[in-house]
N, C-alpha and C positions, 0 to 999 in steps of 0.2 A: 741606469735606472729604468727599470720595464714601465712601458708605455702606458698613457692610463685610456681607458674607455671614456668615448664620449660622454659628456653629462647625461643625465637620464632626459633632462629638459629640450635635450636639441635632437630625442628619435623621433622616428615617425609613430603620429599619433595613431593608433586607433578609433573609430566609434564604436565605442565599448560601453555597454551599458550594466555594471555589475551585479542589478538589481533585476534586468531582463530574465524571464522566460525561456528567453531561447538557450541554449547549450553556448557555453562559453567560445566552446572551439570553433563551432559555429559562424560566431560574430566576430572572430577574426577571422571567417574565412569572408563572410559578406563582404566584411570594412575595405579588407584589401582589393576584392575582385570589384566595390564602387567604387574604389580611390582611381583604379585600374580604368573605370570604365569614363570616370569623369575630368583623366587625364593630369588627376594627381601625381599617381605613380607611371611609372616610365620604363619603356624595354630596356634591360638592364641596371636598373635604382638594384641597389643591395637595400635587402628588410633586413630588421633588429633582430639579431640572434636569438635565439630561442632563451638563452639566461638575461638577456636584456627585456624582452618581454614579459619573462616570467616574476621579475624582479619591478617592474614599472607597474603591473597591472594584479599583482600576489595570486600568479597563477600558478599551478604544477606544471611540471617541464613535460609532462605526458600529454596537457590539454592540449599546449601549443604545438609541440611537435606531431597532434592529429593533424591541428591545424592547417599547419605546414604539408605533411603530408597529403591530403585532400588536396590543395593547392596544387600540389605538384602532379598528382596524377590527374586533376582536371586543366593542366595543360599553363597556368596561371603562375607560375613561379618552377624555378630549378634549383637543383644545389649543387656549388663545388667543394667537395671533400677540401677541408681545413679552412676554407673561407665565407660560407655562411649560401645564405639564398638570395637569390634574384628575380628580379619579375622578367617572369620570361613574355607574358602574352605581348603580341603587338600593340603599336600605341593605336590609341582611336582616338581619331581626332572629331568623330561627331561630339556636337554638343547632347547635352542628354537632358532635357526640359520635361516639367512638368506643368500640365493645365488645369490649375482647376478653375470652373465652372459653377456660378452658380444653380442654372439650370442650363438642359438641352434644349432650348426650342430653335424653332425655324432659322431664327435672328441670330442665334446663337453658334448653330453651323456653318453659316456665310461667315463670323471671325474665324471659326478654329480655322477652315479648309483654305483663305486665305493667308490663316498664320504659317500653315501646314506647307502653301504653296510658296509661300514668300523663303521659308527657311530651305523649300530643296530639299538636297542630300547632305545639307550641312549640319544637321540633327535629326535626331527622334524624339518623338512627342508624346507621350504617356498622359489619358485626360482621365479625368476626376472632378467628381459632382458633390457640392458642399448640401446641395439645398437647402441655401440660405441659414444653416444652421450649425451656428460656432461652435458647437461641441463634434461635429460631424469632422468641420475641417480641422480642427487641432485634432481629431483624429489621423486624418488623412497627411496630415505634417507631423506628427510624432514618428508614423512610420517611414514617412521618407524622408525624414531629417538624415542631411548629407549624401542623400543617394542623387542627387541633379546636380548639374553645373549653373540652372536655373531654375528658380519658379513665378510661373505667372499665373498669376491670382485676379479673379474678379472679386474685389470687397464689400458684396449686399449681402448683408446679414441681419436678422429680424428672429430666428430662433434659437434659442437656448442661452441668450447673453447672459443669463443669470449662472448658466452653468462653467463658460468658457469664456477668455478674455480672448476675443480674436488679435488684440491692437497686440497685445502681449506675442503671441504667436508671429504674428510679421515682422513686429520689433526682432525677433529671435533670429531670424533670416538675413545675414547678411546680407547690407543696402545690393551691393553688386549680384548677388542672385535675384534678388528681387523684381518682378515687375511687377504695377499693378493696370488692370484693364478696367476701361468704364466708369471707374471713379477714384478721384483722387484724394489721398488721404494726408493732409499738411499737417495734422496732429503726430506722426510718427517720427521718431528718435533721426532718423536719416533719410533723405526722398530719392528713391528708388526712379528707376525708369516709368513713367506714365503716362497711357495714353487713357483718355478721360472724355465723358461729356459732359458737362454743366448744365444740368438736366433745369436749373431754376432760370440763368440766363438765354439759355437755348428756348425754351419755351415758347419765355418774355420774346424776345428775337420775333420766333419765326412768327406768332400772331402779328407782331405792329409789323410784319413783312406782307402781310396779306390784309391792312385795317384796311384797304382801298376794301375790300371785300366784304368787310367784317361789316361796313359804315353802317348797311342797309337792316343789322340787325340790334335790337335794343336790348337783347340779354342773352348772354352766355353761360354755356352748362355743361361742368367739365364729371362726365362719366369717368371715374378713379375707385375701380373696387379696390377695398382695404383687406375685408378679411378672405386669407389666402393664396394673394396674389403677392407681395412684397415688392411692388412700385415702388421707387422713390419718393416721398414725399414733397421733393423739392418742384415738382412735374405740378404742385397743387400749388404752392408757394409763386410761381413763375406765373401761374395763369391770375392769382389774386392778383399781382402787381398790376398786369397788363389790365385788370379789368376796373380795377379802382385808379389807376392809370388816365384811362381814356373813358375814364367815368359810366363804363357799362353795370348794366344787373345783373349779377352773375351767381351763378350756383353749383355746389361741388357736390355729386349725388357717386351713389358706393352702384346702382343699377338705372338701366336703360327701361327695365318693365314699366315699372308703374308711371313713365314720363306720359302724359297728354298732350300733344304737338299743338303748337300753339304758332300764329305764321310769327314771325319777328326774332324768332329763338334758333340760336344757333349751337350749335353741339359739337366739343372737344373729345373725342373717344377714344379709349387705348383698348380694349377688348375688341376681339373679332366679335363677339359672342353679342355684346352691345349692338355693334355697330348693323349687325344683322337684324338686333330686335328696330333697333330705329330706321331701319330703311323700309322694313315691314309696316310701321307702324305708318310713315307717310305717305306706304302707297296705299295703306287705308282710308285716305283724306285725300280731299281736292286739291291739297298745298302741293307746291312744285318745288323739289330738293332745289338748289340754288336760286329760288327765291324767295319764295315766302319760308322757309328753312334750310338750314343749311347745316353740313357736317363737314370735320376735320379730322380725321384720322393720324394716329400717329403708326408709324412704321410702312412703308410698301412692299406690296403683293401685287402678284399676275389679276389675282381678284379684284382689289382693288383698281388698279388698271382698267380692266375690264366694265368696272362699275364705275368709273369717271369719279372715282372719290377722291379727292385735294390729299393731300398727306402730307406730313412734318416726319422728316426721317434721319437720325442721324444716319451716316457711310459705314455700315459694318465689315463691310470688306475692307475699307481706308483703316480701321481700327487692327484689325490682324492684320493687314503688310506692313502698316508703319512699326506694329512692334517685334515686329520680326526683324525687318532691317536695322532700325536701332537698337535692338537686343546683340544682332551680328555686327553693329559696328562699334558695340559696347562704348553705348553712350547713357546717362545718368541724366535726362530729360525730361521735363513735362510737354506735354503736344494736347491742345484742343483736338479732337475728333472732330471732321467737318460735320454738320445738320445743317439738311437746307430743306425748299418746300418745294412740293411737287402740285403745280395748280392744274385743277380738272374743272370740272363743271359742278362741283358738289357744293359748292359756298356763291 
């Protein structure tokens, strides 16, 4: 009794999209050169015969056999006359990760280039900017669906949620590719690797860390622009506790201009742009920063340095090595991000 072919259900899969744009032959040649490149497929794995492909996916035996031919002259697959093709390219054993980003700033290239450092030569890094906006990134993961061995995602989004369901999108991402940075998401189907800050309890934190400080002021006033920054709201939540807390007067204002320095008033600021207008504004007045007003910055800078201004910082660097190394040592984790306070003479 002649042998029978393996079931169609046990070849190897394609990312094949029948509805795609691109040329069919195409997208067998991508599938197999990602599978190749994310360590799926293997120097010498035998690929599905051309009538097994043609039959699993209702192709002509001409598209595939471009297919295949492509392959083979770009080095990526061979054939033995009466036994079928093989992947010929070497294996790679880099990982092949992708970052996206919700934006670039300063803060933001202290993670990658620590992620960057932490990983070595043991990947490559491909980065990608959502701009906060989940139509952008379900863009950016429709095209590389399947092309990483990871993705690591920072999850602030604030645009287009009427358009795109970001949860939907991460859900889609096998937990083990997944990482998410800076914040963490407990509503998702499986929890992925995360490294996170607790931007509401961190706050709360690092203020009663410095109320010895705080004592000598009788209200606080947290500078949080809303439109077109996309802050986390939880950064506004953290300061109300602390301030109805410890029983201050406290005020959440979207700009630094129109403030009138008053001595007794202490200021919470996450804009450089702010914190310039309100240094300006005190040395217009006889008040003396740390004491008859006072400022708290979040994030530090050589600037700030410079200018003796107190800061509340989460470790952006601790953020990209820790997910680096726990990515490499593929572990399925939540990690607090250290924040701590850097005290100057500005409170």
């Amino acid at each position: 009794m002649p042998a029978l072919l393996p079931p169609i259900q046990s070849m190897y899969k394609l990312q094949f999209k029948p509805f795609d744009k691109t040329p069919k032959y195409k997208q067998i040649v991508q599938s197999v050169i990602a599978d190749i490149e994310r360590g799926k497929l293997h120097k010498g794995d035998q690929l599905p015969s051309i009538s097994e492909l043609s039959a699993e996916y209702y192709l002509a035996r001409d598209t595939v056999e471009k297919a295949y031919r492509e392959l083979r002259e770009r080095g990526f697959c061979t054939s033995v006359q009466g036994k079928g093709y093989y992947v010929q390219a070497p294996d790679n054993n880099k990982l092949k990760i992708l970052l996206v980003l919700n934006k670039l700033s300063s803060y933001k290239k202290i993670v990658y280039y620590a992620f960057l450092q932490a990983l070595g030569e043991r990947a490559t890094v491909d980065l990608q900017i959502h701009h906060y906006s989940a139509s952008i990134f379900q863009e950016i993961m429709e095209k590389n669906a399947g092309k990483y061995n990871h993705y690591v995602v920072m999850p602030h989004f604030t645009q287009d949620l009427d358009k795109a369901d970001y949860k939907s999108v991460l859900n889609a991402i096998p937990p083990g590719e997944l990482v998410l940075l800076d914040k963490e998401m407990p509503e998702l189907k499986h929890q992925p690797l995360t490294v996170y800050q607790d931007f509401d309890k961190d706050i709360f934190t690092s203020l009663e860390g410095v109320n010895d400080l705080l004592e000598k002021y009788n209200r606080l006033v947290l500078i949080l622009p809303s439109v077109g920054n996309n802050y986390p709201m939880e950064i506004a939540w953290g300061f109300r506790s602390f301030c109805i807390n410890y029983k201050k007067d406290f005020a959440v204002k979207e700009s630094a201009i129109p403030e009138v320095m008053e001595p007794g008033t202490a200021y919470v600021v996450v804009e450089t742009t702010d914190l310039a207008e309100l240094i300006k504004k005190v040395r217009q007045t006889h008040y003396l920063l740390g004491r008859e007003i006072g400022i708290l910055s979040f994030n530090s800078s050589t600037l700030k340095e410079l200018l003796g201004i107190t800061v509340i910082t989460t470790d952006f660097e601790a953020m990209g090595r820790t997910a680096a190394e726990l990515l490499l040592d593929k572990q399925r984790v939540k990690v607090k991000n250290p924040f701590y306070t850097i005290r100057r003479g500005s409170l």
